[in-house]
PARO-487026 format. One record per residue: residue in one letter; y, z, x negated of N, C-alpha, C in turn. Coordinates in steps of 0.2 Angstrom, whole numbers, plus 2048, in hexadecimal, padded with zeros to 3 digits. Atoms other than C-alpha are relative to their C-alpha. Example, Ala and Ser with C-alpha at 12.3 -4.5 7.8 and 13.67 -1.06 7.14 Angstrom:
% residues 2
A7FA8007FC7EA8277C28068007FCS7FA7FF8047FB8247BC805803804
This chain:
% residues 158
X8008007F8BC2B404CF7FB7FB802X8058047FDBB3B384D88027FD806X7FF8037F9BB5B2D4E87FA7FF802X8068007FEBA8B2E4F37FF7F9804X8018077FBBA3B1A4FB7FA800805X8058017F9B9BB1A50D7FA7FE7FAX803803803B8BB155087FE7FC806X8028087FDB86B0450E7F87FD801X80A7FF801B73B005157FF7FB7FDX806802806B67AFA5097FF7F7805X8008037FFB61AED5158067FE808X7FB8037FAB6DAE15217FB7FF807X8048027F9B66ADE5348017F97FFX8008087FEB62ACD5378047FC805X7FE8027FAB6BAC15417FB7FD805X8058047F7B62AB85527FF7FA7FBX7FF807805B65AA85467F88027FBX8057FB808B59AB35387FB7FF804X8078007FEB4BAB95438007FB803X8028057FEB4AAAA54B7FB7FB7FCX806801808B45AA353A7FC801800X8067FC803B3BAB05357FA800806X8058017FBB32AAD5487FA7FA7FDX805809803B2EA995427FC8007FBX804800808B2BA9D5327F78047FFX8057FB800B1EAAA5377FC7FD804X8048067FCB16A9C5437FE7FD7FBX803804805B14A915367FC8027FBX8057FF805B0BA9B5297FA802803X8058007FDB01AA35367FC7FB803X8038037FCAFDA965437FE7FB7FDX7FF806802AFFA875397FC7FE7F9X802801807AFBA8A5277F8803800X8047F9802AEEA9A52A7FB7FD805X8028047FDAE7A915397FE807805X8027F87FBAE6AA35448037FE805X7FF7FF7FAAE9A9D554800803806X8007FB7FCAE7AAD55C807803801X7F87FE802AFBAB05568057FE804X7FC8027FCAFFAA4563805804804X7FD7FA7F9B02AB15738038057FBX7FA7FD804B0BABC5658077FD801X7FD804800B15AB05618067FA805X8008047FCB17AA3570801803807X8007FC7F8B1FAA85837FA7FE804X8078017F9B11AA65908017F9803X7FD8067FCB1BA975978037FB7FAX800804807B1CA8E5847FF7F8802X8018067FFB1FA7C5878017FC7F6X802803806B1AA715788027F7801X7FF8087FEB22A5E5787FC7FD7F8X802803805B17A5556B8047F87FEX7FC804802B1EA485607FC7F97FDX803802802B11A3D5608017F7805X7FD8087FAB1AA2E56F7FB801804X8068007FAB0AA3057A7FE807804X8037FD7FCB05A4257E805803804X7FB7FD7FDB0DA4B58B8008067FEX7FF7F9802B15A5D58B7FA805801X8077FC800B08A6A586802809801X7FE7F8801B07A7D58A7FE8037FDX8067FC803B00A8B5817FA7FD7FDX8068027FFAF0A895847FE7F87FEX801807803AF1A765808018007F9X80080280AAFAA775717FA8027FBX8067FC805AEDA8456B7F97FB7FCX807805802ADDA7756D8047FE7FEX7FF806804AE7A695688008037F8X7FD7FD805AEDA735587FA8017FDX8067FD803ADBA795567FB7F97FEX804805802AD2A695568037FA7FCX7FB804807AE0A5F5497FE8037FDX8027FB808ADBA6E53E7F87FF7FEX806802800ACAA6A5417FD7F87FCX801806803ACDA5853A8047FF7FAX7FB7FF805ADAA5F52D7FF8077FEX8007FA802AD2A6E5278068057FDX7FE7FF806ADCA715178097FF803X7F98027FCAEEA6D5258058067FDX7FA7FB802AFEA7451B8077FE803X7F98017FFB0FA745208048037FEX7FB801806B1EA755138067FF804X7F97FF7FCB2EA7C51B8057FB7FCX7FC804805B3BA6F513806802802X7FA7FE7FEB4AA7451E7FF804805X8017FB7FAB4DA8152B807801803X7FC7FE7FFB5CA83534800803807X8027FD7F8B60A8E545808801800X7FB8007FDB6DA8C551801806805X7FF7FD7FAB6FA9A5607F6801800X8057FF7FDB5DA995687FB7FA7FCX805805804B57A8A55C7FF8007FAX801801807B4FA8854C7FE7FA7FEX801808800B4FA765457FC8027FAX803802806B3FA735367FF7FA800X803806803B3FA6452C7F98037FDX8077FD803B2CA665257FC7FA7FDX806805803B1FA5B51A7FA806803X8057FE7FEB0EA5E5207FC7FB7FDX807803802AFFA5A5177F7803801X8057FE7FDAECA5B51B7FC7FA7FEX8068047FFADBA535177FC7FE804X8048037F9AD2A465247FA8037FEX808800803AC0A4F5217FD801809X8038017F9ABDA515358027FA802X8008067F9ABBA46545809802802X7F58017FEAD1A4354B8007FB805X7FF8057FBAD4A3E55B8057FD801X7FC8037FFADFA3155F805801806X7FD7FD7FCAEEA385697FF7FB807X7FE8017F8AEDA3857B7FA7FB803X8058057FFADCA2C57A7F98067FDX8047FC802ACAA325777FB7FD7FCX801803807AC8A275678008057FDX8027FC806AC2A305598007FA7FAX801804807AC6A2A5477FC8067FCX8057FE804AB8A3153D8068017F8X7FC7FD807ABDA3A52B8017F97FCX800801808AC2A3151D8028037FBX7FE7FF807AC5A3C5108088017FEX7FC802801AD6A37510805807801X7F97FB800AE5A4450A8067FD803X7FA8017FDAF4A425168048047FFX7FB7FC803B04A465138057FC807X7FD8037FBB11A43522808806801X7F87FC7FFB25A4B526800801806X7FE7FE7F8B2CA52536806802802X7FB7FA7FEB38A5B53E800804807X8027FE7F8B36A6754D808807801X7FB7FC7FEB42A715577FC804804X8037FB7FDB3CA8255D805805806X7FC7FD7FDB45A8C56B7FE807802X7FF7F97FFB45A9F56D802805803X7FF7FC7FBB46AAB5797FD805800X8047F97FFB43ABE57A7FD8017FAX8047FF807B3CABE5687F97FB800X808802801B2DAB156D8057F67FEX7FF8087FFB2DA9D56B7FF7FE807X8028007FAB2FA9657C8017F87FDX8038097FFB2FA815788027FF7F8X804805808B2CA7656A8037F9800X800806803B31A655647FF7FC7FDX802806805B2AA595598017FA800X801804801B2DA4C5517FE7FC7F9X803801805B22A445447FC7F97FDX801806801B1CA355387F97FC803X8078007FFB0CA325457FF7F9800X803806804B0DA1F53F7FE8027F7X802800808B0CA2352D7FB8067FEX8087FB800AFDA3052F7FC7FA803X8048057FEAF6A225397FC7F97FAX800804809AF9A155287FB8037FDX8067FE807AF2A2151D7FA7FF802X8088017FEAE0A225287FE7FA7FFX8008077FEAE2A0F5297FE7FE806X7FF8047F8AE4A0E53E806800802X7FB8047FEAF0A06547800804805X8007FC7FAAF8A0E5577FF7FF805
């Protein structure tokens, strides 16, 4: 005698928790590692506020973060970021991250319009940022990161 068992779907739906991840995580390979900052406005609500974690600059929108983002990678071509942890609460996703990158560009000194010329030098520095999400997009950002011990390695002072 054969029993017949419901069949059960193949895959599960995600929870809010889930794609919220899979949001960040999809910023990070595209915008961050891949350097395609046209993924932003996918990605990012129109009203995206950015708190940089750098002590000095103020809150940046879109369009800000985009330059700012675009001329770091200008001075850090080779700029990887290495998910180390990933958690999500409700509307937030918490990444600890290591990020590493080569000074071969010009790197401006936040919030000033000092320029530290390349050296060559492989950096390697940790973070943590907190994303918040809305409607399926990123709408704000949080960082904070080792912006003295990126400083160290260049060998400038803050």
């Amino acid at each position: 005698m054969s029993t017949q068992v419901a069949s059960e779907p193949l895959v599960e739906s995600l929870s809010k928790e889930d794609e919220n991840k899979a949001l960040v995580r999809q910023a990070v390979q595209e915008f961050v590692n891949e350097g395609n900052t046209d993924v932003a406005e996918e990605l990012w609500a129109a009203d995206y506020c950015w708190h940089p974690g750098d002590g000095v600059s103020g809150v940046m929108g879109r369009e800000d973060h985009i330059r700012d983002y675009r001329e770091f990678r200008t001075a850090l071509p080779d700029l990887h970021l290495e998910i180390d942890d990933m958690l999500a609460d409700g509307d937030k996703v918490v990444t600890r991250f290591t990020m590493t990158g080569t000074h071969t560009g010009p790197l401006r000194k936040a919030r000033t319009d000092t320029i530290i010329p390349p050296t060559g030098t492989k950096l390697k520095w940790t973070g943590m940022v907190i994303h918040r999400i809305e409607n399926g997009k990123i709408v704000e950002g949080h960082v904070q990161y080792d912006y003295a011990g990126i400083a160290r390695q260049i060998g400038e002072t803050l």
